[in-house]
Backbone as a ProteinNet text record, in pm:
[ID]
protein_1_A
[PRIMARY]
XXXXXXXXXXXXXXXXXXXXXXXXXXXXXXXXXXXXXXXXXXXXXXXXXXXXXXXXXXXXXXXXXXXXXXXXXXXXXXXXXXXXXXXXXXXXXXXXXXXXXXXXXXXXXXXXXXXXXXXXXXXXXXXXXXXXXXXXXXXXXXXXXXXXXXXXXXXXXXXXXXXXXXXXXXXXXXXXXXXXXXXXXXXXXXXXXXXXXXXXXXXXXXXXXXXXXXXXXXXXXXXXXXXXXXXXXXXXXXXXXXXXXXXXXXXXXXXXXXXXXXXXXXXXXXXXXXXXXXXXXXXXXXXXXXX
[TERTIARY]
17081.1	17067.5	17002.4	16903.3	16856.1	16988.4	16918.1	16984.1	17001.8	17053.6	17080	17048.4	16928.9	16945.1	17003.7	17022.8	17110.9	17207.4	17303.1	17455.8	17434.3	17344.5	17361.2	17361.9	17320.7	17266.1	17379.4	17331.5	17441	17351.3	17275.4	17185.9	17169.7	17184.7	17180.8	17115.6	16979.9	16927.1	16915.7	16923.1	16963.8	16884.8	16829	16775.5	16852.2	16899.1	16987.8	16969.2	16907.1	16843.8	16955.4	16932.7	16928.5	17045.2	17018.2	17208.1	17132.5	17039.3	16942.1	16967.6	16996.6	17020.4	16860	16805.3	16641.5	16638	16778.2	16750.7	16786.2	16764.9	16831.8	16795.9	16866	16792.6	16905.8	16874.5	17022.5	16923.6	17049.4	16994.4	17068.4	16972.9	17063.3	17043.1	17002.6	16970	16837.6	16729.8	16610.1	16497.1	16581.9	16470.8	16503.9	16459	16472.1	16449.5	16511.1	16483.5	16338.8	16216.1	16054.2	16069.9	16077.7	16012.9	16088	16221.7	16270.4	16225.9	16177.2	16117.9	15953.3	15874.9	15784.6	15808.2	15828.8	15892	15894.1	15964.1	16030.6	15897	15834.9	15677.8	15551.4	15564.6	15414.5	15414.1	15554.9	15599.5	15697.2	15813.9	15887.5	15858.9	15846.4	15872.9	15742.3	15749.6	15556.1	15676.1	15576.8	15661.3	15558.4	15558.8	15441.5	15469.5	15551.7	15608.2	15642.4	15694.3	15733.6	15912.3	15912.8	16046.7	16108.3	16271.2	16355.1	16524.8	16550.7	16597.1	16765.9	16840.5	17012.2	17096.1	17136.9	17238.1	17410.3	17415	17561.4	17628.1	17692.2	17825	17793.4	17734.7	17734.7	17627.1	17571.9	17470.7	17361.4	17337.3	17200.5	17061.8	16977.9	16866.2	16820.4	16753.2	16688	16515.8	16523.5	16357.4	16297.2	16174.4	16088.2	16149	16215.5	16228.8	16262	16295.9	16341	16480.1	16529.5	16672	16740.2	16820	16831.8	16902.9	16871.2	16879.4	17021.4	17169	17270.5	17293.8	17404.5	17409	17513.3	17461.1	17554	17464.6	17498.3	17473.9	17348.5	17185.4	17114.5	17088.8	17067.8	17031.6	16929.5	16768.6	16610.8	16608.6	16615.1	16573.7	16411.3	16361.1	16213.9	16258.3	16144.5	16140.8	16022.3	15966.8	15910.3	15979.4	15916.6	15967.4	15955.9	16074.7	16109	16074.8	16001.4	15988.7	15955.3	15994.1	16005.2	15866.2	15768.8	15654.7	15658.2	15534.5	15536.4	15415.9	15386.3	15341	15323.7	15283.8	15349.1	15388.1	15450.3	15527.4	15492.5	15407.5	15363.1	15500	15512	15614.3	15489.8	15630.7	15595.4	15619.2	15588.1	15699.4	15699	15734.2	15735.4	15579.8	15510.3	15415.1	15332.3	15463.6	15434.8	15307.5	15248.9	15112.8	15157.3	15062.8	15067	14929.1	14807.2	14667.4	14632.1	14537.8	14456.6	14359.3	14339.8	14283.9	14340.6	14488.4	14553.8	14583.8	14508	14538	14441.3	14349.8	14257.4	14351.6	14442.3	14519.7	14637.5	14709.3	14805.7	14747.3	14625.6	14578.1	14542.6	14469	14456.9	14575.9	14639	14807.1	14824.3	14885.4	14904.3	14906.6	14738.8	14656	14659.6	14665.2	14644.5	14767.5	14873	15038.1	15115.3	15098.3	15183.4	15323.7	15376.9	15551.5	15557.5	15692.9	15702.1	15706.1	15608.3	15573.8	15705	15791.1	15882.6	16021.7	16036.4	16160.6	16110.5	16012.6	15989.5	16015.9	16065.5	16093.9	16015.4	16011	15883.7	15854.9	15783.7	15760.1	15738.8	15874.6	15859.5	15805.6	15809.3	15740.1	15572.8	15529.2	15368.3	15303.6	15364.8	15230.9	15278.8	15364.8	15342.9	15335.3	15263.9	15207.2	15348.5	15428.9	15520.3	15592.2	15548.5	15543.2	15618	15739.1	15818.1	15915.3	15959.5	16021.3	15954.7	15795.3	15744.7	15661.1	15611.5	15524.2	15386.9	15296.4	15220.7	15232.6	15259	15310.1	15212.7	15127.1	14999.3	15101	14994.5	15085	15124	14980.8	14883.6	14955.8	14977	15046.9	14930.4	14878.2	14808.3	14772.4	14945.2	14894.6	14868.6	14876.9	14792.6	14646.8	14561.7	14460.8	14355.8	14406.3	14313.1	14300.9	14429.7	14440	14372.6	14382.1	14283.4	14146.6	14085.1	13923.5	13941.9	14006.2	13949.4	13972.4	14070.4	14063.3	14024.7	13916.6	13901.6	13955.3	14051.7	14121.8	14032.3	13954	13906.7	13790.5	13785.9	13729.8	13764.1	13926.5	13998.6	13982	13940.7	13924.5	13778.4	13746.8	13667.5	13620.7	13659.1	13626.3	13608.5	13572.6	13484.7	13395.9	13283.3	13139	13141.2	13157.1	13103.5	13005.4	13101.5	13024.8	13054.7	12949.4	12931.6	13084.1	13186.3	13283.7	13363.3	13421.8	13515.8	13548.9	13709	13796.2	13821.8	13825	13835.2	14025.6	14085.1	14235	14342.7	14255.5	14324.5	14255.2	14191.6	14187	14292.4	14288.5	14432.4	14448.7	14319.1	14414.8	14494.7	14544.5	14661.1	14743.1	14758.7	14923.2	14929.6	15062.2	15150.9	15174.9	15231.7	15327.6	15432.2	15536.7	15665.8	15778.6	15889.7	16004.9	16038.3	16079	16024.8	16172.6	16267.8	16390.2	16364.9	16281.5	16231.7	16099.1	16039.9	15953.1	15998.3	16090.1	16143.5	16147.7	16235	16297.2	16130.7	16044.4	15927.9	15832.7	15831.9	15772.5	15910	15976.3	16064.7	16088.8	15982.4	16011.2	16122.6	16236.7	16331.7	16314.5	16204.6	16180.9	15995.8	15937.3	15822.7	15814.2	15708.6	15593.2	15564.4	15586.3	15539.4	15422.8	15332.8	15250.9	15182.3	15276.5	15259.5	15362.7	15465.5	15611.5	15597.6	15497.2	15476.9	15496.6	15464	15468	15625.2	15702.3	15866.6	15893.6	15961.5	16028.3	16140.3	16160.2	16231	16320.4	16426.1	16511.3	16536.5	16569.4	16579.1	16714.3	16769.1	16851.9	17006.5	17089.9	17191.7	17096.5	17095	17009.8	17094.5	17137.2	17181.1	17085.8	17018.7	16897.5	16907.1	16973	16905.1	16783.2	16713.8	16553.1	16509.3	16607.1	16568.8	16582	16475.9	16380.2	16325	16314.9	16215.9	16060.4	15970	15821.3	15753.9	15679.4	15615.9	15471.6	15563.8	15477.8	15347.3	15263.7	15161.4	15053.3	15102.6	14982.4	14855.9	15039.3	14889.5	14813.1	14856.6	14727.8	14657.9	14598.1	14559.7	14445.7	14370.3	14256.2	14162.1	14125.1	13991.8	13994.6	14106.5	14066.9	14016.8	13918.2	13872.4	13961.8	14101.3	14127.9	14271.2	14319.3	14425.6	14466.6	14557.5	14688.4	14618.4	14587.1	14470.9	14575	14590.9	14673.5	14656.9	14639.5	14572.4	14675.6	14655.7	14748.7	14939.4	14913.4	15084.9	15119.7	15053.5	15064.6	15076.9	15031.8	15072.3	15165.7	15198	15319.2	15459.6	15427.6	15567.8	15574.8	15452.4	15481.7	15523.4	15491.4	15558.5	15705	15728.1	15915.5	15940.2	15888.1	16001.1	15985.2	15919.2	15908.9	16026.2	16015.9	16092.3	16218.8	16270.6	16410.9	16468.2	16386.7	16426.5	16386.8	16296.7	16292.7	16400.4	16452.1	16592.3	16683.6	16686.5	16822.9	16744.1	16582.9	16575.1	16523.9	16417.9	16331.3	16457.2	16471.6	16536.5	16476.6	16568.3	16547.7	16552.3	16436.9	16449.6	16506.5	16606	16650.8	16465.1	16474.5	16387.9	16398.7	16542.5	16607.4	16668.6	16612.6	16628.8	16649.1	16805.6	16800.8	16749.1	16733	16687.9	16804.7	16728.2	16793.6	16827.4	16754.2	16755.8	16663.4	16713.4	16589.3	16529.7	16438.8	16373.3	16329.5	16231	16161.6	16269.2	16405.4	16476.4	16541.9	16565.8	16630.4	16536.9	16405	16310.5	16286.7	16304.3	16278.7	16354	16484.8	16615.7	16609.5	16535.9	16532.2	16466.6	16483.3	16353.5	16224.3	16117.3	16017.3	15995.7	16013.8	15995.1	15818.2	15772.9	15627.5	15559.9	15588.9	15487.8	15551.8	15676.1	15722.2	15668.8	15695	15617.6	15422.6	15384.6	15252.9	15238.1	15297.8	15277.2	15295.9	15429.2	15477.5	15357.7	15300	15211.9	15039.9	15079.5	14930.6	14966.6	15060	15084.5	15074.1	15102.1	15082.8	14944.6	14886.2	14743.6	14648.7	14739.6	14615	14631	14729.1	14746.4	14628.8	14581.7	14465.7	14321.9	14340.3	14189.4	14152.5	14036.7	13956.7	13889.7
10909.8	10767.9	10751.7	10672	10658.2	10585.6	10689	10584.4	10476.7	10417.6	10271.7	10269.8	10226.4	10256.1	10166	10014.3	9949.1	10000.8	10058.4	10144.7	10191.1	10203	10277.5	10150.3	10038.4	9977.4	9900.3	9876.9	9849.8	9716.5	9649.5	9558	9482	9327.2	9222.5	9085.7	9083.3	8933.1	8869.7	8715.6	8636.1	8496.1	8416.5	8233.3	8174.2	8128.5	8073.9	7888	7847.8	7748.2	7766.3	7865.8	7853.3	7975.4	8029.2	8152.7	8288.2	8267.6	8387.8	8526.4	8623.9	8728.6	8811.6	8841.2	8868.7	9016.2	9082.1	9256.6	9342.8	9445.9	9472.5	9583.1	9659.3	9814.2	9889.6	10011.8	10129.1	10135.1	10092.2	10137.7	10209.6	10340.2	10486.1	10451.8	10382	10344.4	10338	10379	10337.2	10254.3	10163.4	10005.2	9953.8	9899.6	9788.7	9630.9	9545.4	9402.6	9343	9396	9367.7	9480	9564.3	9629.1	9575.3	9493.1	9409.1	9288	9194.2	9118	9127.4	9240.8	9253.6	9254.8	9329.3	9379.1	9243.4	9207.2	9014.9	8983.1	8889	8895	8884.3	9059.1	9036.8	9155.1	9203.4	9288.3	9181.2	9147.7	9130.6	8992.8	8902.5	8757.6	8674.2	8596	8497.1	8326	8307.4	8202.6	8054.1	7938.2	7853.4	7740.6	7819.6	7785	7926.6	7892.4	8012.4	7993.2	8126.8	8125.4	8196.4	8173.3	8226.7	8359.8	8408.1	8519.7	8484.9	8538.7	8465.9	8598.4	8640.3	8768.4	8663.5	8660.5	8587.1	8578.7	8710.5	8691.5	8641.5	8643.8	8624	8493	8425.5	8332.8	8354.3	8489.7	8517.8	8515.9	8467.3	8445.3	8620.4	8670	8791.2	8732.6	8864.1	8825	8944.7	8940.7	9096.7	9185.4	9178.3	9318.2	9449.3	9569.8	9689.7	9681.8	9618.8	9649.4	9686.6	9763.2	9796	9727.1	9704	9611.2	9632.4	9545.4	9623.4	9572.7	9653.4	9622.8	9495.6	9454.6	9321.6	9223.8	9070.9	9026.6	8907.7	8918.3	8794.6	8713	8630.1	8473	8406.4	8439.7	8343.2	8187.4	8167.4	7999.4	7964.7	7892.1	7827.5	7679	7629.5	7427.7	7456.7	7554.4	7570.2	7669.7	7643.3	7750.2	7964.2	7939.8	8125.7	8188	8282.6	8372.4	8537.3	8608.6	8776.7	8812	8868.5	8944.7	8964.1	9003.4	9002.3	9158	9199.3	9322.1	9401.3	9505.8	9580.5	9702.9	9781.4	9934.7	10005.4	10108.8	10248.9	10345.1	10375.1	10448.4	10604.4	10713.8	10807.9	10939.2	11018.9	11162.8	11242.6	11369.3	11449.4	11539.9	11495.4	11599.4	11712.3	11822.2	11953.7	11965.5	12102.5	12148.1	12181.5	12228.2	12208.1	12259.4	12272.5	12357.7	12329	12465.9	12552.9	12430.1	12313.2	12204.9	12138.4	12160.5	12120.3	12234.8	12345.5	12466.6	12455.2	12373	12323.5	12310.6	12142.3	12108.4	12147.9	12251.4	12307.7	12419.8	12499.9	12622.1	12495	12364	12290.6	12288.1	12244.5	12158.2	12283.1	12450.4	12526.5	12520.9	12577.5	12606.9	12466.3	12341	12216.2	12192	12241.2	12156.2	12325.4	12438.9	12538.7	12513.8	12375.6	12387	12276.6	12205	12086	11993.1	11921.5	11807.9	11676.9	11674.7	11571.7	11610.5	11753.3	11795.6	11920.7	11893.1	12019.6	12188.6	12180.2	12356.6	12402.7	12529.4	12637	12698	12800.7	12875.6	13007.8	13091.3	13199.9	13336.5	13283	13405.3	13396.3	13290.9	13260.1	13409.6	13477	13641.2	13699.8	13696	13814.5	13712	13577	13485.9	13394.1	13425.7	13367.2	13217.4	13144.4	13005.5	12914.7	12969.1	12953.5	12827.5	12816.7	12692.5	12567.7	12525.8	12474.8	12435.3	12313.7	12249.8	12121.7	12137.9	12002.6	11899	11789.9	11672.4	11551.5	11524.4	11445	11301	11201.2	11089.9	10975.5	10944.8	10894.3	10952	10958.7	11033.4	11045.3	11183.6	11236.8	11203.5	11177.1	11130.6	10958.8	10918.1	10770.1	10778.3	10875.5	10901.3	10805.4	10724.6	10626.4	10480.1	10474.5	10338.8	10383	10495.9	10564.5	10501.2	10575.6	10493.7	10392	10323.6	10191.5	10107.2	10133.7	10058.3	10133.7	10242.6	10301.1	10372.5	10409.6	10493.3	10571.2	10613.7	10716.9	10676.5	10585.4	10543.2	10550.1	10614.9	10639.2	10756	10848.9	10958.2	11040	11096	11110.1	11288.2	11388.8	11511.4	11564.5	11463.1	11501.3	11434.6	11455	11379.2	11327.1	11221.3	11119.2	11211	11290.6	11359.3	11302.6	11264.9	11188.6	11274.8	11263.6	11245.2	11333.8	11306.5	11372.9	11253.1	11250.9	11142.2	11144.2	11271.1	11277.6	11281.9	11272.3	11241.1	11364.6	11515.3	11616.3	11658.1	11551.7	11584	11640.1	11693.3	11693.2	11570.9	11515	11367.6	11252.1	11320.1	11236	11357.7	11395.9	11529.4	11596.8	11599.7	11652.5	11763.5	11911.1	11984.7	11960.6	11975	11961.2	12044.9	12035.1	12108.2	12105.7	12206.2	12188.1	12060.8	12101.4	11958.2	11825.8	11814.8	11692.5	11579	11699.4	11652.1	11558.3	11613	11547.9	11380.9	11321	11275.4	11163.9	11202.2	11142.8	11100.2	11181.6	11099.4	11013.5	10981	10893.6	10804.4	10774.4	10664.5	10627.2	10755.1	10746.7	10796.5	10884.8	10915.9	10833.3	10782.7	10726.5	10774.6	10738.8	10713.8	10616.5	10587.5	10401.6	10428.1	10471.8	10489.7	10369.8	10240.8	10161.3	10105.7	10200.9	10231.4	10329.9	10374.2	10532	10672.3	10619.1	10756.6	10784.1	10682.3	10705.2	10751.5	10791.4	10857.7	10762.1	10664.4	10595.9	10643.6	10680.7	10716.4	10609.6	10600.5	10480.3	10484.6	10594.4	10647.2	10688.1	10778.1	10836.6	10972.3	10909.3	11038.9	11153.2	11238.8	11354.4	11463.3	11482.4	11513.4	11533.5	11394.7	11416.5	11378.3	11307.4	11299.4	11160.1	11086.4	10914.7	10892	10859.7	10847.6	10911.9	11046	11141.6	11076	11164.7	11146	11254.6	11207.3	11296.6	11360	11511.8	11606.2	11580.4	11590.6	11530.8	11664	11763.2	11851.3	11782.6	11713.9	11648.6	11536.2	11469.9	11344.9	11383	11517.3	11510.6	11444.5	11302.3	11230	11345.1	11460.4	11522.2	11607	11628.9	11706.1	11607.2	11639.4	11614.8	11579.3	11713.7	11662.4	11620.6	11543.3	11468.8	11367.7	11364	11273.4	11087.1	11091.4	10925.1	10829.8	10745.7	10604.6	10549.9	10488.2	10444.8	10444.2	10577.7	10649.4	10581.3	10661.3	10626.2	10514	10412.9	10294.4	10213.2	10235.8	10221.7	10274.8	10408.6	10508.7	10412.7	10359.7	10301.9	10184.1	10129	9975.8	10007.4	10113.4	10135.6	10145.1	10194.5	10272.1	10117.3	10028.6	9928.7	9851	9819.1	9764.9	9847.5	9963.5	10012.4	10010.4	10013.6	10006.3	9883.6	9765.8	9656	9497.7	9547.4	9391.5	9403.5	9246	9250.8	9333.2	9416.5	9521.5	9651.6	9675.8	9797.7	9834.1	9948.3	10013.9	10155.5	10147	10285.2	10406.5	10532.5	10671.4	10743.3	10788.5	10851.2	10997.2	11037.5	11174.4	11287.9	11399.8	11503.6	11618.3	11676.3	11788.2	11792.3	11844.9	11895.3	12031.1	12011.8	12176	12207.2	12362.5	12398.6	12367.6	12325.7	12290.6	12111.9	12041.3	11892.6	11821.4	11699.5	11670	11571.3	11591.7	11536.5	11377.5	11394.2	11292.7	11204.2	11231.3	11131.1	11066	11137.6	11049.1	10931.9	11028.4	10902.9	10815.8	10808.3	10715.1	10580	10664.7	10556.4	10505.5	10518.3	10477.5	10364.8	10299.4	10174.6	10269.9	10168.9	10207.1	10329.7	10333.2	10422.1	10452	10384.7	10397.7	10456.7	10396.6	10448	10572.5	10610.1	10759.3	10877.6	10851.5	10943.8	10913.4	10806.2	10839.5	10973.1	10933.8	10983.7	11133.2	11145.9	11355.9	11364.8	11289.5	11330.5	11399.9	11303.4	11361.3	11458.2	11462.3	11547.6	11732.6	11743.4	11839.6	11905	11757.6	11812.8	11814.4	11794.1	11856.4	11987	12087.9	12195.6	12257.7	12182	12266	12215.6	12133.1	12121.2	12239.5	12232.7	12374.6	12289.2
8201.4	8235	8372.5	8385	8512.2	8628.5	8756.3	8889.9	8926	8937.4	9005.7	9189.4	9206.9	9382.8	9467	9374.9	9435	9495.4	9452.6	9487.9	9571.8	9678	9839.1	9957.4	9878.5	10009.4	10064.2	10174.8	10285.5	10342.1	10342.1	10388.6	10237.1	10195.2	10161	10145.8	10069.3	10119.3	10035.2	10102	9967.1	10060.7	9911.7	9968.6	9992.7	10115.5	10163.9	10063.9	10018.6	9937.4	9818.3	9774.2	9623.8	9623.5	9702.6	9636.4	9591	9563.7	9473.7	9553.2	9516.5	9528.1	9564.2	9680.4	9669.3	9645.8	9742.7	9754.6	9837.1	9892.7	9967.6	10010.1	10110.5	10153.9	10184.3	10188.5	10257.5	10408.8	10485.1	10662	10683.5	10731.7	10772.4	10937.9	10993.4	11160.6	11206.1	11094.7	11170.6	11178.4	11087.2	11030.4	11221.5	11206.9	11339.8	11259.4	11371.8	11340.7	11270.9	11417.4	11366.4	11195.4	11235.4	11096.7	10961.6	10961.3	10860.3	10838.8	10922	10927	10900.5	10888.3	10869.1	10681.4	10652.4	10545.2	10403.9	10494.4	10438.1	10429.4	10535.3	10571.3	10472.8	10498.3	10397	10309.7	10205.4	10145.2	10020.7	10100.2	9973.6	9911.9	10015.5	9999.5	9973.5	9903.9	9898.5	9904.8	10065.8	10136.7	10135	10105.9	10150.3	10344.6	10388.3	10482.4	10593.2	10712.7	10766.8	10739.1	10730.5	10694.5	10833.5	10821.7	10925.2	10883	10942.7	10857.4	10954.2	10906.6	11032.5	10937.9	11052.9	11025.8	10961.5	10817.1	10768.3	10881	10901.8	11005.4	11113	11186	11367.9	11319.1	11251.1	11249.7	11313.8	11402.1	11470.1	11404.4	11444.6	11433.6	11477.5	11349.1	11356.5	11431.2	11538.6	11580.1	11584.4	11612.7	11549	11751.3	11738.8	11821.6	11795.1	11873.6	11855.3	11770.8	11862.1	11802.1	11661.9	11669	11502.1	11452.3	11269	11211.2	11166.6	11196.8	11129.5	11006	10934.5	10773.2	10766.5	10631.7	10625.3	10525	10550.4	10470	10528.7	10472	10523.4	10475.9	10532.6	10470.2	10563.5	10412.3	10414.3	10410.8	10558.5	10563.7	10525.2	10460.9	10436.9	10454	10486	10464.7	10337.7	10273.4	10146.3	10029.5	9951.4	9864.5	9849.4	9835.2	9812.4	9704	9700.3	9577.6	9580.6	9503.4	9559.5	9467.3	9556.5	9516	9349.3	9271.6	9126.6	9168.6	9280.9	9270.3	9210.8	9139.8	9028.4	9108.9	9074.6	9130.5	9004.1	9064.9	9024.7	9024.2	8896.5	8822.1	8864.3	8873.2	8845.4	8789.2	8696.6	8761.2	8841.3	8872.1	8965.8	8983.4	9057.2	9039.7	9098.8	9049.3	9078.2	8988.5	9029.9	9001.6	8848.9	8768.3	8615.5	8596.6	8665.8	8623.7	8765.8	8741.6	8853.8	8964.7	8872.1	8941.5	9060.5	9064.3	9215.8	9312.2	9285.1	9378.4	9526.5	9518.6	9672.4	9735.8	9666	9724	9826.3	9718.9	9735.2	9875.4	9840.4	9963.5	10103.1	10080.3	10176.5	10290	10197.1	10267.4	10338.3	10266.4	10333.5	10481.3	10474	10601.8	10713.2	10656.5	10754.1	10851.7	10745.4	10769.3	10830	10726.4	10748.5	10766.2	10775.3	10759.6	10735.8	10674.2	10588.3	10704.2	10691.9	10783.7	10774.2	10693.7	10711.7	10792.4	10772.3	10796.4	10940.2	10950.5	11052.8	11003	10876.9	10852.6	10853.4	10922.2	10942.7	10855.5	10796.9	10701.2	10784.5	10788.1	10908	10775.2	10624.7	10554.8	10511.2	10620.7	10575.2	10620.9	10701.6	10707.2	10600.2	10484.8	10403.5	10267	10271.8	10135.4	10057.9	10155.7	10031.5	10086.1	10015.6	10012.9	9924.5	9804.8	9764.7	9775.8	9895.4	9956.3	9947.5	9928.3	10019.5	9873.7	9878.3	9797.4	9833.6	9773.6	9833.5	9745.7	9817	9726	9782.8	9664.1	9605.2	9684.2	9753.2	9796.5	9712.9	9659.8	9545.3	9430.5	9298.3	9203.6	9122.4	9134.6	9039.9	8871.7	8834.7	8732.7	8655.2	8794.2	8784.6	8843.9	8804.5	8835.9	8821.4	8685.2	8655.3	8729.3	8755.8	8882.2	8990.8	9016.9	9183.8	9098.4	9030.9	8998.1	9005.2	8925.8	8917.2	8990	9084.6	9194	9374.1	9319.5	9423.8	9553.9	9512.7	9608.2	9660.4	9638.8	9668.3	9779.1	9849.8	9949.6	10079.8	10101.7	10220	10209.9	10138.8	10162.7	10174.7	10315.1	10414.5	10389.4	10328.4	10393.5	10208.7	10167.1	10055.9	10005.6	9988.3	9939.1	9836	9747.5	9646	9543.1	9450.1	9354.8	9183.7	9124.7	9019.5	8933.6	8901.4	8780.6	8914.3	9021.6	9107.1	9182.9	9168	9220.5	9349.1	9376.7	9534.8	9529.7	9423.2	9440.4	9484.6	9433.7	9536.1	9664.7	9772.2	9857.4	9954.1	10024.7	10191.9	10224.5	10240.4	10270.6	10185	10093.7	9974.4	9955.2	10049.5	10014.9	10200.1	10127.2	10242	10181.7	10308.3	10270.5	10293.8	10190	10213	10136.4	10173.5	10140	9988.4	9907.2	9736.4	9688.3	9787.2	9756.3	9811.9	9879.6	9935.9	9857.6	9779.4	9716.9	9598.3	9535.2	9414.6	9490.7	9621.7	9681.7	9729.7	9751.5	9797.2	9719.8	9542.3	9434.8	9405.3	9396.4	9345.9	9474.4	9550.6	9684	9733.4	9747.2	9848	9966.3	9999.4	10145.2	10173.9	10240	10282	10456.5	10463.5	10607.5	10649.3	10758.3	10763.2	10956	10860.9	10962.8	11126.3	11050.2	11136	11239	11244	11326.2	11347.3	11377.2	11506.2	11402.5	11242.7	11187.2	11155.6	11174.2	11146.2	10988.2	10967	10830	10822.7	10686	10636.2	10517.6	10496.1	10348.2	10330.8	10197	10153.6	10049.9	10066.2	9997.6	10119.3	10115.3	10157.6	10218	10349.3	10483.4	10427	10324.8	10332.9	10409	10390.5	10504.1	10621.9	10697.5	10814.2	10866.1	10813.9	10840.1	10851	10820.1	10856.4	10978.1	11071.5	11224.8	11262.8	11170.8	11209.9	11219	11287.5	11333.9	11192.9	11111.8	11081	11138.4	11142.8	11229.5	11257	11390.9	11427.2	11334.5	11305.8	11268.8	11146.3	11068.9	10969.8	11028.9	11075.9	11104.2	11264.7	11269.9	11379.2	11366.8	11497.9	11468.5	11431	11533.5	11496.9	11390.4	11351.8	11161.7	11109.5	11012.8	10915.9	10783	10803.1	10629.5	10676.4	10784.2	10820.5	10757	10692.6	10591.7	10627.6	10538.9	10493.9	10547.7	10652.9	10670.6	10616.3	10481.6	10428.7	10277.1	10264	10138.5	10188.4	10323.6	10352.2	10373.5	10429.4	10358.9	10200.7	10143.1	10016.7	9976.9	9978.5	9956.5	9994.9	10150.3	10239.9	10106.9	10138.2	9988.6	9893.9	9842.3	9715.4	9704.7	9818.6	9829.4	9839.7	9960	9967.4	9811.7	9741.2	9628.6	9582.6	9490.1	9446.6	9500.3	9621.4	9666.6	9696.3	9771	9819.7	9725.4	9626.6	9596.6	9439.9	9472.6	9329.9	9349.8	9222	9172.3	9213.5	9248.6	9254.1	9117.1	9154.8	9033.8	8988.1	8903.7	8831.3	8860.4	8934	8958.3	8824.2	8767.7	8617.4	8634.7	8524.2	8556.7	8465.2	8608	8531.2	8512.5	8554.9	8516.1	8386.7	8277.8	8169.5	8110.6	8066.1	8049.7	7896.9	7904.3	7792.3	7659.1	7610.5	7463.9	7455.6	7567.5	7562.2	7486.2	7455.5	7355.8	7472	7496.4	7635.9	7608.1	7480.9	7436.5	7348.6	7345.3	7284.3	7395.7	7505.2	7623.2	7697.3	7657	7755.5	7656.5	7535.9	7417.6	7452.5	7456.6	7479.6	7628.9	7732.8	7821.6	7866	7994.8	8028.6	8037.5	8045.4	8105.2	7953.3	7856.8	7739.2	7660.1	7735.9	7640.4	7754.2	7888.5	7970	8048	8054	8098.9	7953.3	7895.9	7765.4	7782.2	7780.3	7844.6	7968.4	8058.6	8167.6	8118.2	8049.4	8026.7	7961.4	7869.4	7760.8	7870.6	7974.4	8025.9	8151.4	8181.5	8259.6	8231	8060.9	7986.8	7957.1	7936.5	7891.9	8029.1	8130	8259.7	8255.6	8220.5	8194	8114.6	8071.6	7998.1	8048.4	8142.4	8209.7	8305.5	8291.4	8377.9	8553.7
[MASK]
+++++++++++++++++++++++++++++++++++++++++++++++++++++++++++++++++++++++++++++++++++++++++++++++++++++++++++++++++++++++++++++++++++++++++++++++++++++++++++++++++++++++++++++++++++++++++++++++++++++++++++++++++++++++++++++++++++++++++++++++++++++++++++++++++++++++++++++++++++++++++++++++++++

C-alpha cells in the first residue's frame, strides 16, 4: 500500500475564509519564515489579492525573515479568493541504471562529485574502483524522458552540443552523486535542493538522516565546471517535492521493494496512479535493451 506523507507533518495550513484544509509540511528546523512564505507565494497558492499568513496560536503575523518557521497550526488571510495550484506532479520510479546508456552518467558523477554530495560521505574505496555505496541519481527522471523533449529541458543543459535525436537528459548536469539509501529518498521527493536558500537541503520527511540544513557540497555546482549540477534542474526538483509533500493530503510514496515471488503487476494494478506506474515499469524495462 502506498505511504501517506501526510503522517509526518507537524506544520498545518488552512483558508482562514473558508476552513479548507490547504496542506502542510514536516519542519525538521530548516524552512525559515521567508522560505514558507515564498512557498505559499508562488508554489502552493493562486491568490487574486495579496494574501497574509498568522501563526493560530500566538496570532503573529508571519513575515519573510530568517527566523524559523515553528510547527503548528496556519491560517491564509486574502481580501480575494484562495485556491491550491492545479500544477501537475511528475510521478516517478526509482531510477537506478537499467542499460549501458546511463553509464556517462554514472562515470560523469563519479569523477565530478567523488562523494555523495548530500550527505558529505566520502568514498575512501575510490583507488581500488569500488563504488558500491554510491549511485548517480538523474534529477529530471529519466523515465519521463518525453516531457524533457517536449518541453525542452534540455536547454539548461550546457556541456553538451544539440545533436539531432540526443536529449541531452544524461548529462552531469541532471544528476548528482549520492548515497545508494538516499537515492531511493530523492526520487520519491522527500529529500530536495533549493538552490535559492544558499543550496540548503530540505527533508520533507522524518530527518532520520540527519541532513535537513545541510549545504549541498560545493564540488558539484562549481561556477567554472562545465558539467556543474543545472540550477535550473534543482529548481524544479525543489517544486516538485513541495507539490508532492505540501499541497492537500500529499502525493502517495509508492512501495518498490518487491520480494521474489510477488506479484508486482497485481499490486500496482490495485493501486492509485495504476495505468501510469505500469507505463512507467513497462518502459523502464525496455531501456534495458536500448544500445
Amino acid at each position: 500500500m502506498p505511504v501517506d506523507r501526510a503522517r509526518v507533518r507537524n506544520v498545518f495550513i488552512y483558508n482562514i475564509a473558508t476552513g479548507e484544509y490547504l496542506g502542510g509540511m514536516r519542519q525538521n528546523g530548516s524552512v525559515t519564515e521567508a522560505v514558507f512564505l515564498w512557498i505559499l507565494n508562488h508554489i502552493l497558492l493562486i491568490t487574486d489579492a495579496e494574501l497574509q499568513v498568522k501563526a493560530r496560536a500566538s496570532q503573529q503575523i508571519i513575515l519573510p525573515t530568517s527566523n524559523r518557521l515553528e510547527p503548528g497550526d496556519y491560517d491564509v488571510y486574502c481580501n480575494g479568493t484562495i485556491e491550491l495550484t492545479n500544477e501537475p506532479w511528475v510521478q516517478r520510479i526509482l531510477s537506478h541504471s537499467v542499460s549501458g546508456r546511463e553509464d556517462s552518467l554514472r562515470d560523469g558523477l563519479r569523477v565530478r562529485d567523488g562523494k555523495c554530495v548530500l550527505s558529505g560521505f566520502p568514498n575512501l574505496n575510490a583507488d581500488i574502483g569500488d563504488w558500491s555505496p554510491f549511485e548517480g541519481a538523474h534529477i529530471f527522471p529519466l523515465e519521463k524522458e518525453g516531457i524533457w523533449i517536449k518541453h525542452n529541458f534540455g536547454r539548461w543543459i550546457t556541456d553538451i552540443d544539440y545533436t539531432n535525436g540526443v536529449s541531452k537528459i544524461n548529462s552531469c548536469q541532471n544528476g548528482l552523486l549520492i548515497r545508494r539509501d538516499l537515492h531511493t529518498m530523492f526520487d520519491n521527493y522527500l529529500i530536495s535542493v533549493n538552490p535559492d536558500d544558499g543550496y540548503k537541503i530540505i527533508v520533507f520527511n522524518r530527518d532520520i538522516f540527519g541532513l535537513d540544513g545541510r549545504v549541498l557540497d560545493p564540488v558539484c555546482r562549481n561556477p567554472g565546471d562545465p558539467h556543474r549540477v543545472a540550477d535550473e534542474l534543482l529548481r524544479w526538483h525543489f517544486r516538485q517535492s513541495v507539490l508532492a509533500n505540501m499541497r492537500g493530503a500529499g502525493e502517495p510514496i509508492f512501495e518498490h521493494d518487491f520480494p521474489p515471488g510477488t506479484d508486482m503487476m497485481r499490486e500496482i494494478r490495485e493501486g492509485p496512479s495504476a495505468q501510469e506506474r505500469f507505463e512507467m515499469e513497462i518502459a523502464s524495462r525496455l531501456r534495458a535493451f536500448e544500445v
